[in-house]
C-alpha positions as CSV (number, residue, x, y, z in Angstrom):
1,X,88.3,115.4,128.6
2,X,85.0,114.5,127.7
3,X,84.3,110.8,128.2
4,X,80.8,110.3,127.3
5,X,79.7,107.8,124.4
6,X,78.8,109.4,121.5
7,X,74.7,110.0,120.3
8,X,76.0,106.9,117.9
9,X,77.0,104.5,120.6
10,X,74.5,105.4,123.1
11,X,71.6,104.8,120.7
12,X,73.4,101.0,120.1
13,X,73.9,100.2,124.0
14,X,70.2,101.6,124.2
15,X,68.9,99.4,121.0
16,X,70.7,96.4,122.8
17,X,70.0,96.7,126.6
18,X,66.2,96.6,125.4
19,X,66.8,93.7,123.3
20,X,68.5,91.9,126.5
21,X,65.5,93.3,128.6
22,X,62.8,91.6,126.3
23,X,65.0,88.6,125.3
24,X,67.5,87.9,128.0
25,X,65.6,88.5,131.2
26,X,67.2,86.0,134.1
27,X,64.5,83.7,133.6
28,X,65.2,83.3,130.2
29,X,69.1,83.4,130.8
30,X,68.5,80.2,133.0
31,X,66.8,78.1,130.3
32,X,69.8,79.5,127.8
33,X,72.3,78.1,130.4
34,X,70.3,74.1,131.0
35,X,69.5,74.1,127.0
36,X,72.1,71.5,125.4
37,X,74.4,74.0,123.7
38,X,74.6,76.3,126.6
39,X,74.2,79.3,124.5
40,X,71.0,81.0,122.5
41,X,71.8,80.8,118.7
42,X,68.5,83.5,118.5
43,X,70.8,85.6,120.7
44,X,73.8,85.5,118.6
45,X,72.0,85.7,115.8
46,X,70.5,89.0,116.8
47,X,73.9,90.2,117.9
48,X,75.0,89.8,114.2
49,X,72.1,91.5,112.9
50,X,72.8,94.3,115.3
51,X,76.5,94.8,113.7
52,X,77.9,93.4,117.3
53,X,80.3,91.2,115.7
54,X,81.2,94.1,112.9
55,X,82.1,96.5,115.0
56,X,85.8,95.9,115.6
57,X,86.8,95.0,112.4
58,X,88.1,96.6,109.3
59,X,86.0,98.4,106.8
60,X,87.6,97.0,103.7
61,X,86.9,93.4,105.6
62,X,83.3,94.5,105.7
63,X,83.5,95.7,109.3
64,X,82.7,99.2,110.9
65,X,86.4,100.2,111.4
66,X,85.8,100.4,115.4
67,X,87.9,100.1,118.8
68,X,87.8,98.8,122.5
69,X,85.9,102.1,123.0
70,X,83.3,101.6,120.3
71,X,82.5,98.3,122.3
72,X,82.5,99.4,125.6
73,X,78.9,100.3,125.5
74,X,78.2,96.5,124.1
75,X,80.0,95.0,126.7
76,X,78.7,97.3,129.7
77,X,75.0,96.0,128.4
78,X,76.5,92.5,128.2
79,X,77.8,92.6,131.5
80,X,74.5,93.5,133.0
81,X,72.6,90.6,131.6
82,X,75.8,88.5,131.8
83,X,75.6,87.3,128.4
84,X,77.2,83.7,128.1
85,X,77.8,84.1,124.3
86,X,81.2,84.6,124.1
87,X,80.9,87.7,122.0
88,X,84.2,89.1,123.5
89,X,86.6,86.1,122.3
90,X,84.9,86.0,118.8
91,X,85.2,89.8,118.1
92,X,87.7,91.2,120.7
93,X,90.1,87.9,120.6
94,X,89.9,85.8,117.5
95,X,88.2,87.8,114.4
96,X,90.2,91.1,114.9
97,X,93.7,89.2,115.7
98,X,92.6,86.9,112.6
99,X,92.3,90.3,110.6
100,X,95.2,91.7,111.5
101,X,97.2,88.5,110.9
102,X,96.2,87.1,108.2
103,X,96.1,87.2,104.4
104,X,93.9,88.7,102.2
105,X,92.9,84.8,101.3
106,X,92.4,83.8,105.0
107,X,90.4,87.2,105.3
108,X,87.9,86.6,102.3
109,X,87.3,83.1,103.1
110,X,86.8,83.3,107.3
111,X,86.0,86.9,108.0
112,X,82.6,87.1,106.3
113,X,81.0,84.1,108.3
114,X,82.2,85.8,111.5
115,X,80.5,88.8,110.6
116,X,77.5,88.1,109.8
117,X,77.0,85.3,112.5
118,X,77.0,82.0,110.5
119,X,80.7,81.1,111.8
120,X,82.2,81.8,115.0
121,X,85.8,81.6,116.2
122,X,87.6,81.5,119.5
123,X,91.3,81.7,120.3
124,X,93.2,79.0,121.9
125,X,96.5,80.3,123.9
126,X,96.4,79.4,127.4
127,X,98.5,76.3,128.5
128,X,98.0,73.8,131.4
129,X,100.0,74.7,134.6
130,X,101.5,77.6,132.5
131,X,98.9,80.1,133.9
132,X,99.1,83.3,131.9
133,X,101.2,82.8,130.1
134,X,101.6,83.9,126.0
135,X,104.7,82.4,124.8
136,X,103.6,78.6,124.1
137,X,105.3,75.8,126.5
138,X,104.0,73.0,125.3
139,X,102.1,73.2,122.0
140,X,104.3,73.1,119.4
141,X,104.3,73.0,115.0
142,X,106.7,71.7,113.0
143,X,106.8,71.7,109.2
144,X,106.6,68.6,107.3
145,X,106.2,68.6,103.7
146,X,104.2,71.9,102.4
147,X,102.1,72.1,105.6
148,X,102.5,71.7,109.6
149,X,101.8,69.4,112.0
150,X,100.9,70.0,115.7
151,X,101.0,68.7,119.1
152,X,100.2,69.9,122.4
153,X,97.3,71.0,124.2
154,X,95.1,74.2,125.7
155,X,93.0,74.8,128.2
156,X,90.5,77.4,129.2
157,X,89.4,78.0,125.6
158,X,85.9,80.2,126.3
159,X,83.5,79.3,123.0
160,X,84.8,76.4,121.9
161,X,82.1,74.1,121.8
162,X,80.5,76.4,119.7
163,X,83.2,77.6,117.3
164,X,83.8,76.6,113.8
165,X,87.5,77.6,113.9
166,X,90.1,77.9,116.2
167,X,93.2,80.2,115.9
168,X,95.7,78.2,118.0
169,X,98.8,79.8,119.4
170,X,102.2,77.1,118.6
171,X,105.8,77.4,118.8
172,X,107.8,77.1,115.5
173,X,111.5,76.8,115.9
174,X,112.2,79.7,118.3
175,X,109.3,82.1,117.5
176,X,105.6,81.7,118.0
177,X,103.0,81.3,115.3
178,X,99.3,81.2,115.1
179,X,97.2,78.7,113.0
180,X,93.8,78.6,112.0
181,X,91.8,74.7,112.6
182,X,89.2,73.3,112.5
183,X,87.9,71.5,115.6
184,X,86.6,68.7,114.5
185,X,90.0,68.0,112.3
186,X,91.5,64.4,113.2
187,X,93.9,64.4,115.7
188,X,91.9,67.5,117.5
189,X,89.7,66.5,121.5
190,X,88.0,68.5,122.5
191,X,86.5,68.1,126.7
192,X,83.9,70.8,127.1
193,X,82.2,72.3,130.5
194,X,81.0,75.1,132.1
195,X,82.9,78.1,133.6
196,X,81.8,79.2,136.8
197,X,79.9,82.4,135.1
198,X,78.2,79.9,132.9
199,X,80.7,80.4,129.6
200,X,81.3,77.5,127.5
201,X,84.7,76.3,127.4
202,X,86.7,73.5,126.4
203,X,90.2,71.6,127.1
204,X,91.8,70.8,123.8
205,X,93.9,68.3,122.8
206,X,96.7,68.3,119.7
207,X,97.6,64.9,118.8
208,X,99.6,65.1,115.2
209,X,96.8,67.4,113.8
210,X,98.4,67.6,109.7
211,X,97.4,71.5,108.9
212,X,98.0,72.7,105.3
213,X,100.1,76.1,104.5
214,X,97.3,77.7,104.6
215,X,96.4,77.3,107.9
216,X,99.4,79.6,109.2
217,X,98.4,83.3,110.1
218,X,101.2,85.5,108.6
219,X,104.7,84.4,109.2
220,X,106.1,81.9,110.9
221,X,107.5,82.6,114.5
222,X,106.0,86.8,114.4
223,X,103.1,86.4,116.1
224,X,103.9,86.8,119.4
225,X,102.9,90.8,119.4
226,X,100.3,90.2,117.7
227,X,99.4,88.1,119.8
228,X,99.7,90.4,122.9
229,X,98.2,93.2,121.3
230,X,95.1,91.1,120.7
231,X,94.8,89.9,124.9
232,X,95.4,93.2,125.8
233,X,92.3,94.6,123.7
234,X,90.4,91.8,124.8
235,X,91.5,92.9,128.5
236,X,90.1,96.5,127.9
237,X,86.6,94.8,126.5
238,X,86.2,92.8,129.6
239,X,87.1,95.4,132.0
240,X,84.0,97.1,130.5
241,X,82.0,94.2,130.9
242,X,83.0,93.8,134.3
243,X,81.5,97.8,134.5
244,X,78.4,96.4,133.5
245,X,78.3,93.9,135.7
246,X,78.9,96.4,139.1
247,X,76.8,98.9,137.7
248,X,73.9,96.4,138.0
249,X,75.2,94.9,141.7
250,X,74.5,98.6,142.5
251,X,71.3,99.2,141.8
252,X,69.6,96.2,142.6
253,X,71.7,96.1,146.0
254,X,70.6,99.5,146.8
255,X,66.6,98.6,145.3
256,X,67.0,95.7,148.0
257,X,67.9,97.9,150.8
258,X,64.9,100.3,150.2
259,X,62.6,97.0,150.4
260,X,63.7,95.3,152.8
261,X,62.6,96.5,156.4
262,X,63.8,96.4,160.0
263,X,62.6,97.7,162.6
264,X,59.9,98.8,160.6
265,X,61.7,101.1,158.4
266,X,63.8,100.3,154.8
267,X,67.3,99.4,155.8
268,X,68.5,102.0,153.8
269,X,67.9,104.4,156.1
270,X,70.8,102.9,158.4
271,X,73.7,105.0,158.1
272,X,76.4,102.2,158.2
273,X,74.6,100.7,154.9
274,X,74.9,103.7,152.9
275,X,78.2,104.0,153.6
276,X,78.7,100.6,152.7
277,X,76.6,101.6,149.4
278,X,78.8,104.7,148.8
279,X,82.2,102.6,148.6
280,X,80.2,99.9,146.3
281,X,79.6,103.3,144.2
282,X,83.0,104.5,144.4
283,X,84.8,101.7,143.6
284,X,82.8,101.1,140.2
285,X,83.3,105.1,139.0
286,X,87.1,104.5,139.7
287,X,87.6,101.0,137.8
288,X,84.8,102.8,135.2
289,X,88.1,105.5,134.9
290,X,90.3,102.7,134.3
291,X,88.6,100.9,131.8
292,X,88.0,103.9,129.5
293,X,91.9,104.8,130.1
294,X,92.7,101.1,128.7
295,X,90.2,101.2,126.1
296,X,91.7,104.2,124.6
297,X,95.1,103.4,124.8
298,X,94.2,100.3,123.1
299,X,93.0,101.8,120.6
300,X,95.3,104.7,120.5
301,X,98.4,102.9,118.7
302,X,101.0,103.7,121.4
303,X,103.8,101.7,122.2
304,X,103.0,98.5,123.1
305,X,105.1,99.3,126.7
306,X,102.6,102.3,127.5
307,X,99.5,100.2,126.3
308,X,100.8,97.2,128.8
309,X,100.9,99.5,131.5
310,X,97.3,101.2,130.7
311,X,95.6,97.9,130.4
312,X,97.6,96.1,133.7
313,X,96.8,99.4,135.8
314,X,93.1,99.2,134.6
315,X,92.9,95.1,135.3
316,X,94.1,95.8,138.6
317,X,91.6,98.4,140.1
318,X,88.8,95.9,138.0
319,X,89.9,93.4,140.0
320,X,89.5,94.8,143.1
321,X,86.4,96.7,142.2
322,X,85.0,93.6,141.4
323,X,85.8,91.8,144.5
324,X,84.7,94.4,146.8
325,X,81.6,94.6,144.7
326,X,80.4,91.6,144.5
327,X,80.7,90.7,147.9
328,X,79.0,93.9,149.6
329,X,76.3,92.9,147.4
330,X,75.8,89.6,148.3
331,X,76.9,90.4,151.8
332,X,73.9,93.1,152.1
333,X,71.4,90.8,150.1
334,X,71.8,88.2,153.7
335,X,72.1,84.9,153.0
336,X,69.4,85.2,150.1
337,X,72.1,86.8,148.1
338,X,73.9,83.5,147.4
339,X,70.7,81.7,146.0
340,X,70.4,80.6,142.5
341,X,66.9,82.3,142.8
342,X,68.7,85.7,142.7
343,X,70.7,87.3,139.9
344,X,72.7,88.6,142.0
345,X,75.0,85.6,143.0
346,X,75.1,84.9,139.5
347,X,76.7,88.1,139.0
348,X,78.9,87.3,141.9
349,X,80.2,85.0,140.2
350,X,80.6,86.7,136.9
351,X,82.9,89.3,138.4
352,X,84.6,86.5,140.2
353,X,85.5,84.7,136.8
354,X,86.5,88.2,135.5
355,X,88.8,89.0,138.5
356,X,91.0,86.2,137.0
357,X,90.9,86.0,133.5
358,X,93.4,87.5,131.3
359,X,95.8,87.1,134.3
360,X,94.7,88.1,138.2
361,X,95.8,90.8,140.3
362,X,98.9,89.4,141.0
363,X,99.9,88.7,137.5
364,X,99.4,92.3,136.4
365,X,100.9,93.9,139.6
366,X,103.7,91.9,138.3
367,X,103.5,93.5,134.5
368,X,103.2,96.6,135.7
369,X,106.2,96.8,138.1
370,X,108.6,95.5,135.3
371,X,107.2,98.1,132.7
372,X,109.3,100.6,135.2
């Protein structure tokens, strides 16, 4: 089987790597990550302009009609510059589940901003102490009158300092429904930081927030595949980015070793090094495998059982990869490698964060085994 992008998606992840190169060097990534918002509205601008935020959503919506594996290009070149927009939750997460959920009202009215870059929007499902969770412990909805009101609370929520909607995951009766808000709604706190890779995220609050009917996403207590569908996909995406991100540990690992001298010759030369450099290699083709297996099966409209057990088996291996990655790099940098003067802990740190979002190794060893 052939799995090389096509001339289409090759010329994108081209057009944008030299965008990243010119716009997003590690200099300029630094003042992005000490500016107030924490994030480079010229960036996300130009990922708009590029069709980025298109790309995985619906032609008659105005998107391109693309997949996971239409993206993975995107987020492989995001995951080299470790982009701290949070691209992946607006397209991946919260547009595409918000076309595929809601109504052709709720489309026109929200899905045009997010395209064209005016509006972004985040999803909002995680739980305190519930870890991975999808089915909604504490958040809950209940109707009153024609509309909803809801309590509860999130936490985790990557982009939402910046976003001008949330969808928010709630349990109705005995089912689980989405909602779209706005943030700055009364009734709605919002505690924003910092992830470790530099994301924006927020802890959110839900303290009788009144939503009108319009604000639920289909019907009432059916969104929980939906809803499962949509982290899987985003799974698949950030596998990809994760790529990205060990692609570049690579090569500026192995650009270090043929500097740096000992003995008066490059370090590379030593034998126990390039074996050390082979495994790095290794272990990034093999979760490279994965994440094109989970990317098409996500795409593929299997059952959702044999798209669980792609996606778990690729997060996994990503997992893995990234940890032995990352830490042979930073290992064979010396103790330079964990300076904030080098890119390279920075990326340490983004496959860190990556390692555990959308559920650890653990969590989808766990999946997996009960998938039979």
């Amino acid at each position: 089987m052939n799995f090389e992008y096509s001339d289409e998606q090759q010329q994108l992840a081209d057009s944008l790597r030299k965008y990243l190169a010119q716009a997003y060097g590690f200099e300029q990534r630094k003042a992005i990550l000490q500016s107030a918002a924490g994030s480079s509205a010229q960036a996300w601008a130009t990922f708009a302009e590029m069709g980025l935020t298109a790309i995985a959503l619906p032609e008659a919506d105005g998107g391109f009609g693309g997949g996971a594996v239409e993206l993975m290009p995107v987020m492989e070149a995001c995951g080299e510059a470790l982009v701290v927009e949070p691209l992946l939750d607006h397209v991946g997460l919260a547009a595409r589940l918000l076309a595929r959920a809601g109504s052709e009202a709720q489309r026109a009215a929200l899905l045009p901003a997010a395209i064209d870059g005016s509006s972004v929007l985040t999803l909002a499902y995680l739980e305190p102490g519930q870890r991975y969770e999808l089915v909604p412990q504490t958040t809950t909805a209940r109707a009153e009158g024609s509309g909803w009101v809801l309590n509860g609370a999130k936490c985790v929520v990557v982009g939402a300092p910046l976003a001008a909607r949330l969808l928010v995951s709630a349990r109705t009766g005995d089912g689980v429904s989405l909602f779209v808000i706005d943030p700055r709604a009364a009734g709605v706190t919002l505690n924003p930081y910092r992830t470790v890779d530099g994301q924006r995220a927020a802890d959110l609050r839900f303290a009788g927030v009144r939503l009108g009917a319009d604000a639920l996403l289909g019907r009432a207590g059916e969104a929980l595949p939906l809803l499962d569908e949509a982290v899987d996909f985003a799974t698949a995406l950030q596998c990809a980015d994760a790529i990205g991100a060990m692609q570049y540990a690579n090569e500026t690992t192995l650009d270090y070793l043929k500097t740096r001298k000992q003995f008066g010759v490059p370090i590379a030369s030593f034998q126990a090094l390039q074996h050390r450099m082979v495994e790095m290699f290794i272990h990034t083709e093999q979760a490279r495998s994965m994440a094109i297996l989970a990317a098409s099966k996500v795409d593929a409209g299997v059952p959702a059982a044999e798209r669980q057990r792609a996606v778990s088996g690729a997060k996994i291996k990503i997992a893995d990869a990234a940890r032995h990655v990352s830490q042979e790099a930073v290992q064979l940098h010396g103790g330079m490698g964990m300076t904030e003067e080098l890119k390279i802990s920075h990326t340490f740190r983004r496959l860190t964060t990556i390692g555990q979002r959308f559920g650890d190794a653990d969590h989808h060893l766990q999946r997996y085994a009960g998938l039979g």
